[in-house]
DSSP file (Angstrom, degrees, kcal/mol; ACC not computed):
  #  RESIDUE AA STRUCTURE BP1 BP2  ACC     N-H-->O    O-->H-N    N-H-->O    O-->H-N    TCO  KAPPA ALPHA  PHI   PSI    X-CA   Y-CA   Z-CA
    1    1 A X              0   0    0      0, 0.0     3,-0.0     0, 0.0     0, 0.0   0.000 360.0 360.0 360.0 123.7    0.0    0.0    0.0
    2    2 A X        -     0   0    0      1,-0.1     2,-0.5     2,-0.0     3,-0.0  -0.323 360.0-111.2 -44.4 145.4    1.4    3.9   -1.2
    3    3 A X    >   -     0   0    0      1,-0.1     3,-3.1     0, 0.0     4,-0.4  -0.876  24.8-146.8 -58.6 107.6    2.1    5.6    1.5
    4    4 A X  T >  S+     0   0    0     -2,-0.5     3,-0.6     1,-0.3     4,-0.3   0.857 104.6  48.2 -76.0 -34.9   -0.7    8.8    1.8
    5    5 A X  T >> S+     0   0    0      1,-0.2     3,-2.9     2,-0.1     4,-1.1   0.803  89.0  96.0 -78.6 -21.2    1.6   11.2    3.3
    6    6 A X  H <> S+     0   0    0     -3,-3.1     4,-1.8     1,-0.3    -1,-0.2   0.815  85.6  45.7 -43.6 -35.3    4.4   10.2    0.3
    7    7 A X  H <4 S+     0   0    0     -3,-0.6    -1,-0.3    -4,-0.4     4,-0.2   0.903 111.8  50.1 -75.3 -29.9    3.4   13.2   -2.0
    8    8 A X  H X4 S+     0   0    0     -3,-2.9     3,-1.8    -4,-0.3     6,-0.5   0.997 110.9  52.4 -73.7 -54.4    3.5   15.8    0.8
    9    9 A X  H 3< S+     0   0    0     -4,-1.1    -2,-0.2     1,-0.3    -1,-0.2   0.802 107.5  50.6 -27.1 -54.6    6.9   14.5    1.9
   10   10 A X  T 3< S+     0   0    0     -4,-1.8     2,-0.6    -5,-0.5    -1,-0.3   0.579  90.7 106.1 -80.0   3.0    8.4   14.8   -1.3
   11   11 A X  S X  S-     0   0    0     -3,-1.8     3,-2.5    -4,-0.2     4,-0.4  -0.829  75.4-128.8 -82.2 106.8    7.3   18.3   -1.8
   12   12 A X  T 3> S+     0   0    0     -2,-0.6     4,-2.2     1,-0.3     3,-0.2   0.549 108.7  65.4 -28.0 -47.7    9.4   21.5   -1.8
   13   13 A X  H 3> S+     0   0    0      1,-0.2     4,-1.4     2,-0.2    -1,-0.3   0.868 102.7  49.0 -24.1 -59.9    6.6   22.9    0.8
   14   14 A X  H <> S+     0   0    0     -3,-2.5     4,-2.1    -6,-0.5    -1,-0.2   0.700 108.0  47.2 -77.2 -29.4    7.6   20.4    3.3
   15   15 A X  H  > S+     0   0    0     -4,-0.4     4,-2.1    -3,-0.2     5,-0.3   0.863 112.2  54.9 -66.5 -33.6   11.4   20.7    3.3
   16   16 A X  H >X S+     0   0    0     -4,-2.2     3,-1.5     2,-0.2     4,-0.8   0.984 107.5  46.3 -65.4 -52.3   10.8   24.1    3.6
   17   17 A X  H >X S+     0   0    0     -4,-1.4     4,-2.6     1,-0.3     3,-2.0   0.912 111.0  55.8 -40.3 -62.6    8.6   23.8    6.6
   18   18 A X  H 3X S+     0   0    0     -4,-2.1     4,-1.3     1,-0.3    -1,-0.3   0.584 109.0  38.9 -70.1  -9.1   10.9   21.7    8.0
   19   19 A X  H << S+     0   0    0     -4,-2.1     4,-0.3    -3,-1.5    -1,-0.3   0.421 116.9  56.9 -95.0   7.5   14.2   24.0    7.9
   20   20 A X  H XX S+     0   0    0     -3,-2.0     3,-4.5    -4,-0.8     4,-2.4   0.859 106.3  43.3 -79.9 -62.0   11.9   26.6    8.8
   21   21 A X  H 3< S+     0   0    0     -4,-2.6     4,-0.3     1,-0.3    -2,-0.2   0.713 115.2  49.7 -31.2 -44.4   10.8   24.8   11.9
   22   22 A X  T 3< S+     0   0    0     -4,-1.3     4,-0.4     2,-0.2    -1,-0.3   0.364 111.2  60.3 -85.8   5.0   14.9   23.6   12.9
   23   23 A X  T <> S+     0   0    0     -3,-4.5     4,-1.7    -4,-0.3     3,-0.3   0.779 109.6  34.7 -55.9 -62.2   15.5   27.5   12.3
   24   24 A X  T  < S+     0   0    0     -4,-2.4    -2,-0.2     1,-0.2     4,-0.2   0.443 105.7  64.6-107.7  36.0   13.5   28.5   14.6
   25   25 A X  T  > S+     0   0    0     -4,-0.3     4,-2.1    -5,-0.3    -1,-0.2   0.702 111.4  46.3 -65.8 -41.8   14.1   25.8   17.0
   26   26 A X  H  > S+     0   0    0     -4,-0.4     4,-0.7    -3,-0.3    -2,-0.2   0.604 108.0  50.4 -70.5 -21.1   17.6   27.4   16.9
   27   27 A X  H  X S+     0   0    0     -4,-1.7     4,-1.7     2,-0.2     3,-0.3   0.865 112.7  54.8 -62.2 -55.5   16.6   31.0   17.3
   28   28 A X  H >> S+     0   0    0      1,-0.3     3,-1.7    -5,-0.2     4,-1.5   0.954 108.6  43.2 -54.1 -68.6   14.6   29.6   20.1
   29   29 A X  H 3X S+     0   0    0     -4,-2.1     4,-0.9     1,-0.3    -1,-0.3   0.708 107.6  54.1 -38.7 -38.4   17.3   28.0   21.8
   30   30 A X  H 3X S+     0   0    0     -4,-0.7     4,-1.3    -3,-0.3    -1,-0.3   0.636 108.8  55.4 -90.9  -4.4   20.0   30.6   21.6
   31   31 A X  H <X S+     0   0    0     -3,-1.7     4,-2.5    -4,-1.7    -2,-0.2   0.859 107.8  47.3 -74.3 -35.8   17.4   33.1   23.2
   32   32 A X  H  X S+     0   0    0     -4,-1.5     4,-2.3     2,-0.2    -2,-0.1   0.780 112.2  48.8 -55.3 -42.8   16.9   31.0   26.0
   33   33 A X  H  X S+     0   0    0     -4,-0.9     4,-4.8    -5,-0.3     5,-0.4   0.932 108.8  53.7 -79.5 -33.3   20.6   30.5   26.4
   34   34 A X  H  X S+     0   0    0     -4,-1.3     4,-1.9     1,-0.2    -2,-0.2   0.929 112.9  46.1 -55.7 -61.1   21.2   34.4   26.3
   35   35 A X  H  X S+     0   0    0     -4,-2.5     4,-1.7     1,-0.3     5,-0.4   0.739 106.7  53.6 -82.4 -17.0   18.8   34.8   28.9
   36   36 A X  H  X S+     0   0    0     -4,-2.3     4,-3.1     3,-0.2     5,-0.3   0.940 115.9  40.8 -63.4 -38.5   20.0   32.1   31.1
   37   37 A X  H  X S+     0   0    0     -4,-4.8     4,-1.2     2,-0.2     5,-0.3   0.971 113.9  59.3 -54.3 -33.2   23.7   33.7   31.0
   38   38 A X  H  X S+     0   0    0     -4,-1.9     4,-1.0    -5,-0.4    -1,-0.2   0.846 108.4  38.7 -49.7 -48.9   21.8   36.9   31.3
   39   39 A X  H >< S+     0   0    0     -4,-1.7     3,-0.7     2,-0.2     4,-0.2   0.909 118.7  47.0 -86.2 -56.8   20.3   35.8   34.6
   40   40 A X  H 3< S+     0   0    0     -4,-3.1     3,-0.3    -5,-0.4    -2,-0.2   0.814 112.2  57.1 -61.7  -3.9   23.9   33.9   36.2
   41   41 A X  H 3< S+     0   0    0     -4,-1.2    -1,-0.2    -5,-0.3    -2,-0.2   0.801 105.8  44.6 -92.3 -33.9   25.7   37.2   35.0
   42   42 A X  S << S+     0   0    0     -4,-1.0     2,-0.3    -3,-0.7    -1,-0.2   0.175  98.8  85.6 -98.0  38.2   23.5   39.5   37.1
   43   43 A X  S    S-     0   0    0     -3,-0.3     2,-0.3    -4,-0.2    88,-0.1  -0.749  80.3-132.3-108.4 149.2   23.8   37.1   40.2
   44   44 A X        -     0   0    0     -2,-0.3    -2,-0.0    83,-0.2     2,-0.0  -0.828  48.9 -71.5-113.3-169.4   27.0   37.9   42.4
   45   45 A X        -     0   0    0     -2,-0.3     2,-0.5     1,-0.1    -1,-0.1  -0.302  33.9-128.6 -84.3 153.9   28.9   34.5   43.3
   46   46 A X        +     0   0    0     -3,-0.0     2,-1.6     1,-0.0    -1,-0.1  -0.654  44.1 163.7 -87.3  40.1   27.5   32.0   45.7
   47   47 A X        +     0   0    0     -2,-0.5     2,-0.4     1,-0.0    -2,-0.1  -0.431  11.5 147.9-106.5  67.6   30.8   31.7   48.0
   48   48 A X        -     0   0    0     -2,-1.6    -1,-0.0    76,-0.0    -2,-0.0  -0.807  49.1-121.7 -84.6  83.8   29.7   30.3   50.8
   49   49 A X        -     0   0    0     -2,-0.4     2,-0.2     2,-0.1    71,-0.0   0.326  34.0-113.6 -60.8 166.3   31.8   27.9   53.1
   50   50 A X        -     0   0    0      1,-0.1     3,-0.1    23,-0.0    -1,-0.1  -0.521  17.2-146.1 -68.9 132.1   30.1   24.3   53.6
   51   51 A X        -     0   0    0      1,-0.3     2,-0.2    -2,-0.2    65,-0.2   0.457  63.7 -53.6 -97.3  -6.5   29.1   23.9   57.3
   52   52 A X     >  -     0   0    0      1,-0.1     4,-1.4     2,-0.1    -1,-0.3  -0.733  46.8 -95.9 148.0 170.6   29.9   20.0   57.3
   53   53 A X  H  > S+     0   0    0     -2,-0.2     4,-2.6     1,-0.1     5,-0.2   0.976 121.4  60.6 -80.8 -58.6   29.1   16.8   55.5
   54   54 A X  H  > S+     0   0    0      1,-0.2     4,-3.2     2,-0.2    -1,-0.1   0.728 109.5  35.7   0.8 -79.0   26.4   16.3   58.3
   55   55 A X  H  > S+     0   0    0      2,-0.3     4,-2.2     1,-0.2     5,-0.2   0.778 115.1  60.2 -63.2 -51.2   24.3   19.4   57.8
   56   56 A X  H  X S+     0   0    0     -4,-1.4     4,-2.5     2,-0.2    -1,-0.2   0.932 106.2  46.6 -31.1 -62.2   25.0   18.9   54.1
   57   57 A X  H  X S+     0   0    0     -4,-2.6     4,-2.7     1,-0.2     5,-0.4   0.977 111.0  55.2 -50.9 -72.6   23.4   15.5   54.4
   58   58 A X  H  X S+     0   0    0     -4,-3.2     4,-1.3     1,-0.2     5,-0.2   0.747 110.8  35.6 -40.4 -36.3   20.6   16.9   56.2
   59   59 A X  H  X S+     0   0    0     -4,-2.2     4,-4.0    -3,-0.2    -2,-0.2   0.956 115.0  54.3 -88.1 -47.4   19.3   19.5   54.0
   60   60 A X  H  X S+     0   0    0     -4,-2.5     4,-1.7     1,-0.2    -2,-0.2   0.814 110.6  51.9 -48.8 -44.6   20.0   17.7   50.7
   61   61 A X  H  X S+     0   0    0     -4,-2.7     4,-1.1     2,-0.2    -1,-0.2   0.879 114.5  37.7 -32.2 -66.3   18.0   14.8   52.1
   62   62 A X  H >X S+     0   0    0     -4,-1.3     3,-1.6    -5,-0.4     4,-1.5   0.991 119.2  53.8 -52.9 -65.1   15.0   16.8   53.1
   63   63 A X  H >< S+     0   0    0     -4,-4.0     3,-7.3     1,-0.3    -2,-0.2   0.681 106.6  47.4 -20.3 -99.9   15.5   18.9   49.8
   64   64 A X  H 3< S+     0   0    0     -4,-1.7     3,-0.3     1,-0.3    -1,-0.3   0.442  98.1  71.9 -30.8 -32.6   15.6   16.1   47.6
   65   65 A X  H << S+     0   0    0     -3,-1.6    -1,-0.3    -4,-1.1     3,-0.2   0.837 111.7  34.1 -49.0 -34.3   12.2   14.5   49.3
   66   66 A X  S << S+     0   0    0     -3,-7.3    -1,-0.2    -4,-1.5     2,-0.2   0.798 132.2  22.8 -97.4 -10.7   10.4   17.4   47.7
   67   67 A X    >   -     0   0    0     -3,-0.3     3,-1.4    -4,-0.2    -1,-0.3  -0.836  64.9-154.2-156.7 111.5   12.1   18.0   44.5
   68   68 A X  T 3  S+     0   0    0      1,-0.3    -3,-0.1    -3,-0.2    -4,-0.1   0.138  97.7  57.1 -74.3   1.8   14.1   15.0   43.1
   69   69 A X  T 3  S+     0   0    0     -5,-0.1    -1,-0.3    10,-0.0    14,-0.1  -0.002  77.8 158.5-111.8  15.1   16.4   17.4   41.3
   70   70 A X    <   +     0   0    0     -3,-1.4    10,-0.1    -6,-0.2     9,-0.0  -0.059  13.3 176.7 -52.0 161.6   17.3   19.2   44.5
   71   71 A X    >   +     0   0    0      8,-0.3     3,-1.0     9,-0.2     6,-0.2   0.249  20.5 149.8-165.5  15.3   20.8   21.3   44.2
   72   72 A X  T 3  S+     0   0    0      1,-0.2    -2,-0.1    11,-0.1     8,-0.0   0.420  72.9  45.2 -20.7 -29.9   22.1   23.2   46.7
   73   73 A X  T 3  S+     0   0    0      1,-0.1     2,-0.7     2,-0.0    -1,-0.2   0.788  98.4  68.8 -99.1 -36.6   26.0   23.1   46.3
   74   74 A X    <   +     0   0    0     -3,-1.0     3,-0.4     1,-0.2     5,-0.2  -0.766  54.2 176.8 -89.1 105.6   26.4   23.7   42.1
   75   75 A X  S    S+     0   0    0     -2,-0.7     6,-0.2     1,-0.2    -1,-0.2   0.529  86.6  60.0 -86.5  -2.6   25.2   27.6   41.9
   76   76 A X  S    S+     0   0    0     -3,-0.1    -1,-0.2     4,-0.1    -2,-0.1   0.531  89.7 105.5 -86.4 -16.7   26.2   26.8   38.2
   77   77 A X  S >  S-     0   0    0     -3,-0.4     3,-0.6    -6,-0.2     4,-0.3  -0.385  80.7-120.8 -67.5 149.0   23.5   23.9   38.0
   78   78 A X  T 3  S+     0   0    0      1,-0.2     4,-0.2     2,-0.1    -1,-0.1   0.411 115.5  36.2 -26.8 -30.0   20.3   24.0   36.3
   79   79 A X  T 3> S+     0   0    0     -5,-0.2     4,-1.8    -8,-0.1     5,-0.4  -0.021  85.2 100.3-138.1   0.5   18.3   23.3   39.6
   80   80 A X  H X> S+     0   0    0     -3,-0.6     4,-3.1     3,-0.2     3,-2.4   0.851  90.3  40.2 -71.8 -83.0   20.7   25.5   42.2
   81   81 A X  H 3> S+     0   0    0     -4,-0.3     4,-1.1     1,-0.2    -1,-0.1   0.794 119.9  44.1 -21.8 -69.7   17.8   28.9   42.2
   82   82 A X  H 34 S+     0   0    0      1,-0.2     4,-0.4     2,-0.2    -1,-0.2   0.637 108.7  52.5 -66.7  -9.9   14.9   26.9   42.3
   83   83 A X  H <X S+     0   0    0     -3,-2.4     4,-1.7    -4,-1.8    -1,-0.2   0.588 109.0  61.3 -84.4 -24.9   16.3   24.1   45.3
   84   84 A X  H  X S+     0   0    0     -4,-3.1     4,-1.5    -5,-0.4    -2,-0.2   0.636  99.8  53.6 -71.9 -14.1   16.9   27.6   47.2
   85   85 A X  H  X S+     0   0    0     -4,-1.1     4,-2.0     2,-0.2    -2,-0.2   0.884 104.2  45.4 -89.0 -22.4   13.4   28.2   46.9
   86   86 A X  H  4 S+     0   0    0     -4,-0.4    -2,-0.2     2,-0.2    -1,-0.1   0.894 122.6  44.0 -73.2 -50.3   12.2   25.1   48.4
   87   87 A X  H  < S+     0   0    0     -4,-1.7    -2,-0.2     1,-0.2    -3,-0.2   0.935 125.9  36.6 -61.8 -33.0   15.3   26.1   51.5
   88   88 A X  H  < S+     0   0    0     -4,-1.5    -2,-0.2    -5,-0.1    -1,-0.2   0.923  85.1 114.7-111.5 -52.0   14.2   29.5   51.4
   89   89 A X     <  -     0   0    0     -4,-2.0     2,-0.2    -5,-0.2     3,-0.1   0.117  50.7-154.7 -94.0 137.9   10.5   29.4   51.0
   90   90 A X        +     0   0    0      1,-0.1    -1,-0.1     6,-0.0     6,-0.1  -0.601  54.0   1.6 -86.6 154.1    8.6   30.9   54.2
   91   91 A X  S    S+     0   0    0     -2,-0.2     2,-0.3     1,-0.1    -1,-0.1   0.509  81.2 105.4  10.9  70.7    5.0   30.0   55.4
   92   92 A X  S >> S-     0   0    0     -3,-0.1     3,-2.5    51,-0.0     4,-1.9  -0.912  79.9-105.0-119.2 152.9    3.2   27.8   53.5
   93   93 A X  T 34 S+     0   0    0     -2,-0.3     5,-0.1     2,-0.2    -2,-0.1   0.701 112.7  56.3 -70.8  -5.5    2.9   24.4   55.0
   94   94 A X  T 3> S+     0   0    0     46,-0.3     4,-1.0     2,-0.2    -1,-0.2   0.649 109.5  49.0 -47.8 -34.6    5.3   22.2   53.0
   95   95 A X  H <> S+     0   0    0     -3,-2.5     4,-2.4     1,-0.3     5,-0.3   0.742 106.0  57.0 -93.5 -19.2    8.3   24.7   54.0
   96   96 A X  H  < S+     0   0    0     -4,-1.9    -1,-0.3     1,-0.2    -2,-0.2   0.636 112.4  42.7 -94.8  10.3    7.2   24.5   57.7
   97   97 A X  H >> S+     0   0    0      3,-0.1     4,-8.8     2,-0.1     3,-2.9   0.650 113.5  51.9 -82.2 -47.8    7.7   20.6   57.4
   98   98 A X  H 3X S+     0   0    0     -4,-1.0     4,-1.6     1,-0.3    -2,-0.2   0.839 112.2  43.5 -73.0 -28.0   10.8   20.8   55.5
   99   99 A X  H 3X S+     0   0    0     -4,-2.4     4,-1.0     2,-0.2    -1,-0.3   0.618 106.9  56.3 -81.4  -5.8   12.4   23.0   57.9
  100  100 A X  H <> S+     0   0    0     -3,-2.9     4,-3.2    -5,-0.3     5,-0.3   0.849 113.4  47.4 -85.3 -31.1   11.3   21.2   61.0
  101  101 A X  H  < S+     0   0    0     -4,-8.8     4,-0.3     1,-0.2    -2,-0.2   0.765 104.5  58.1-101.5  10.7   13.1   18.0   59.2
  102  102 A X  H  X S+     0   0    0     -4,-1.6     4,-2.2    -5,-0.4    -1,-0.2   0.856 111.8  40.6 -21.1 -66.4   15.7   19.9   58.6
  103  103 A X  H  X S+     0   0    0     -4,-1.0     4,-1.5     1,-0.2    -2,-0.1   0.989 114.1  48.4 -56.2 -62.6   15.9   20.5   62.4
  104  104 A X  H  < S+     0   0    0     -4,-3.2     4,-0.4     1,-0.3    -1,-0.2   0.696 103.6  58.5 -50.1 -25.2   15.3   17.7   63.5
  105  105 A X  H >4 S+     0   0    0     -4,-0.3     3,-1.8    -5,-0.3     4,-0.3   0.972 113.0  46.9 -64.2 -63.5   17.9   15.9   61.1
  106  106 A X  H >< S+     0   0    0     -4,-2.2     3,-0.8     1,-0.3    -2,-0.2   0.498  78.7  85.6 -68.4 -11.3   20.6   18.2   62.8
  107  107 A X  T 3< S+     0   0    0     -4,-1.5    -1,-0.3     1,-0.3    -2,-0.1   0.768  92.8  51.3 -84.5 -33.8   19.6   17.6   66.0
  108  108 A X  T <  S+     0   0    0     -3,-1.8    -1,-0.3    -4,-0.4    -2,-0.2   0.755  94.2 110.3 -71.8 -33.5   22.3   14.4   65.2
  109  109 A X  S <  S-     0   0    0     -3,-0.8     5,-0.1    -4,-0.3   -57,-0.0  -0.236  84.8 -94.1 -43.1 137.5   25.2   16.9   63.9
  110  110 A X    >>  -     0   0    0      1,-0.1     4,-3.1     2,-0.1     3,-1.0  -0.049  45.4-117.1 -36.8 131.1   28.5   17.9   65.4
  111  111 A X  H 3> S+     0   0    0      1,-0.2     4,-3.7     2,-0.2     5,-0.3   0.982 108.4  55.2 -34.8 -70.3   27.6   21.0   67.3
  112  112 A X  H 3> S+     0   0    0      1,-0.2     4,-0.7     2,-0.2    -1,-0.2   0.656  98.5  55.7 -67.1  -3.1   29.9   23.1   65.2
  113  113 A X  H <> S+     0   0    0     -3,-1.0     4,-1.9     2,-0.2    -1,-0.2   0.744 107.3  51.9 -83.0 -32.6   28.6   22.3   62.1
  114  114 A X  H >X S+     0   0    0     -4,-3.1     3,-2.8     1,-0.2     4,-2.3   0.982 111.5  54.9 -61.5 -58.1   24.8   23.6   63.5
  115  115 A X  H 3X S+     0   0    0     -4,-3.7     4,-1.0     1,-0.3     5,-0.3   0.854 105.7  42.6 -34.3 -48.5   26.6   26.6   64.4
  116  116 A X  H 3X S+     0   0    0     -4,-0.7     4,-1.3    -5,-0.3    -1,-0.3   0.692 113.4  57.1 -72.8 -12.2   28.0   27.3   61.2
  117  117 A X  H <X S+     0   0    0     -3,-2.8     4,-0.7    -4,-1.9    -1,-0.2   0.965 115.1  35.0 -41.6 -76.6   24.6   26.4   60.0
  118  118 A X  H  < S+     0   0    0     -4,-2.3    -2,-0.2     1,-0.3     4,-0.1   0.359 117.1  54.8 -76.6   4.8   22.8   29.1   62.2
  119  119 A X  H  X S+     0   0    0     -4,-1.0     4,-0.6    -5,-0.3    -1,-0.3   0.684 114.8  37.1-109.7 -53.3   25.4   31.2   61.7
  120  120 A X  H  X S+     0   0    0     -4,-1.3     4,-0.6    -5,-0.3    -2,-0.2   0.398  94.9  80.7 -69.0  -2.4   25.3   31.0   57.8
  121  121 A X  H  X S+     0   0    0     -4,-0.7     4,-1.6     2,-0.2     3,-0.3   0.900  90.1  49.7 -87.0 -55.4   21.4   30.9   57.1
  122  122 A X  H >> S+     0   0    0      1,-0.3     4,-2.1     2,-0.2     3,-2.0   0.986 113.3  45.9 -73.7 -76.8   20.6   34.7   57.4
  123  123 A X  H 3X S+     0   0    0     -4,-0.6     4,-1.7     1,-0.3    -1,-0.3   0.700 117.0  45.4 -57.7 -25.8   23.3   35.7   55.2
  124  124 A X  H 3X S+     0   0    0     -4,-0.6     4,-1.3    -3,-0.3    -1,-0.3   0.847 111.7  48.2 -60.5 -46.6   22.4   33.0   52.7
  125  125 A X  H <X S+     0   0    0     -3,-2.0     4,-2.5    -4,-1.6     5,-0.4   0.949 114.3  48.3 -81.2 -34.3   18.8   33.6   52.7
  126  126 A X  H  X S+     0   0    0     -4,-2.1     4,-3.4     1,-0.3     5,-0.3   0.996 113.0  50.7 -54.3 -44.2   19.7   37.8   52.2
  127  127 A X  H  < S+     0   0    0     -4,-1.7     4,-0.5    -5,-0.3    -1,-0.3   0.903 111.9  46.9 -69.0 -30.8   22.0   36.8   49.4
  128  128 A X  H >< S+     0   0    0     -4,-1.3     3,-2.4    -5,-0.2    -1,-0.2   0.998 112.8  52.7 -59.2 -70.6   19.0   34.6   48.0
  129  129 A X  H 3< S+     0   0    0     -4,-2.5    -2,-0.2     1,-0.3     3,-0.2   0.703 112.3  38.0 -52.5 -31.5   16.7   37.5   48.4
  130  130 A X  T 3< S+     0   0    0     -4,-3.4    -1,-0.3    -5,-0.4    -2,-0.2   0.346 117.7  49.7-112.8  19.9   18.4   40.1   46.7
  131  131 A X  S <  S+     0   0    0     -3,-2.4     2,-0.2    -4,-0.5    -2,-0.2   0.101 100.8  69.1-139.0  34.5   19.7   37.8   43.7
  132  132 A X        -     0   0    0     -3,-0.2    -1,-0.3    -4,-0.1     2,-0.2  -0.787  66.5-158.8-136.0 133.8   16.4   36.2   42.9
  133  133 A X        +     0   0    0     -2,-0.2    -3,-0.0    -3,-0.1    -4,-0.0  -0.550  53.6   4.3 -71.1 142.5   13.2   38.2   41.1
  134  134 A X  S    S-     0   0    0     -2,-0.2     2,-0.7     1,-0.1     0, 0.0   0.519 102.9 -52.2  47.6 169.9    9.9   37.1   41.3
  135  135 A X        +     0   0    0      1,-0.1    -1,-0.1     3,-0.0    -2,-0.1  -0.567  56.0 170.0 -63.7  91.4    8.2   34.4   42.8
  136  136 A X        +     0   0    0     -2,-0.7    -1,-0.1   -55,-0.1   -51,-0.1   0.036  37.7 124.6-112.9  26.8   10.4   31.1   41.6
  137  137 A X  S    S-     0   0    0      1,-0.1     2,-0.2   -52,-0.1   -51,-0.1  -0.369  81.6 -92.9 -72.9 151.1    8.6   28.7   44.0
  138  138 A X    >>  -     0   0    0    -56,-0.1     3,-1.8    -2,-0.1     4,-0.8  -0.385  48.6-107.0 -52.3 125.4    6.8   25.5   42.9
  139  139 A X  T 34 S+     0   0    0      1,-0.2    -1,-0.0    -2,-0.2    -2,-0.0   0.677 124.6  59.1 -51.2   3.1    2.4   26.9   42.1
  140  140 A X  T 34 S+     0   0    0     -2,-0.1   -46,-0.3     1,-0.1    -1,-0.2   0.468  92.7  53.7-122.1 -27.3    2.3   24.8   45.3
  141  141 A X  T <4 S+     0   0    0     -3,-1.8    -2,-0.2   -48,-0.1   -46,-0.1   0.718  85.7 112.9 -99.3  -6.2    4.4   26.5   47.5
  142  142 A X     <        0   0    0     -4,-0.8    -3,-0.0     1,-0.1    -4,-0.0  -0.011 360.0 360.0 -40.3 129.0    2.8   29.9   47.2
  143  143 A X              0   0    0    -51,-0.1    -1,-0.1   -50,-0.0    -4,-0.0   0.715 360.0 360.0 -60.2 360.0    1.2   31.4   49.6
C-alpha cells in the first residue's frame, strides 16, 4: 500500500517547513541561552563555606524529598535557584515541614557544624533575596 503522506513529503513545501521549523528551533534555543547567561551574569557569586558533610546530608535529604532534582552546592546547576526556593520558601505548610526535618535531622550533627549552619542561614537567605526576582517557588508552594 502507497504511503498517503508520500506526495506531501516529497514536496518542496515540506522541506521548507521543515528547515523553517529547525531554524526556529535554533533561534529559540540561543534566546533561551542568552537569557540564562543573562540571569547567572546579574547574580553575584554563591561563595559560601560548607558547614559539614552532616548538615550537608541533612538539608540535601530533606531537599531532595520534595524535589528529586534538589541542588544546593552547584550555583552553576540548572536546579541551584529553584532548590533555594524550596530552602528558602517561608509560610506555606510544606516549607514549615521541611524546615522542621531539617531541624530535626541536625539535631544528630556535630555541634559546630549547626553553628555554622545558624550562623550561615541569614546571610544565605539575604544573598537569595536580593539575587532572585519574582516568585520562583513551585504553584504549590505559594502562599
Amino acid at each position: 500500500m502507497a504511503n498517503p503522506f508520500s506526495s506531501f513529503l516529497s514536496s518542496p513545501s515540506s522541506i521548507s517547513l521543515t528547515t523553517h521549523h529547525t531554524t526556529t528551533m535554533k533561534f529559540a534555543t540561543a534566546i533561551v541561552a542568552a537569557a540564562v547567561a543573562a540571569v547567572a551574569s546579574a547574580q553575584t557569586a554563591w561563595n559560601f563555606p560548607a558547614e559539614g558533610a552532616c548538615v550537608a546530608a541533612c538539608t540535601n535529604t530533606v531537599g531532595k524529598a520534595a524535589f528529586p532534582m534538589y541542588d544546593d552546592v552547584n550555583s552553576e546547576g540548572p536546579f541551584f535557584l529553584v532548590s533555594l526556593s524550596y530552602y528558602f520558601s517561608l509560610g506555606t505548610p510544606q516549607s514549615d515541614v521541611r524546615h522542621t526535618q531539617r531541624t530535626i535531622c541536625m539535631l544528630g550533627c556535630p555541634t559546630d557544624q549547626v553553628e555554622a549552619y545558624n550562623k550561615s542561614n541569614p546571610v544565605k537567605f539575604a544573598w537569595y533575596v536580593n539575587n532572585v526576582s519574582g516568585d520562583i517557588r513551585p504553584p504549590n508552594e505559594r502562599n
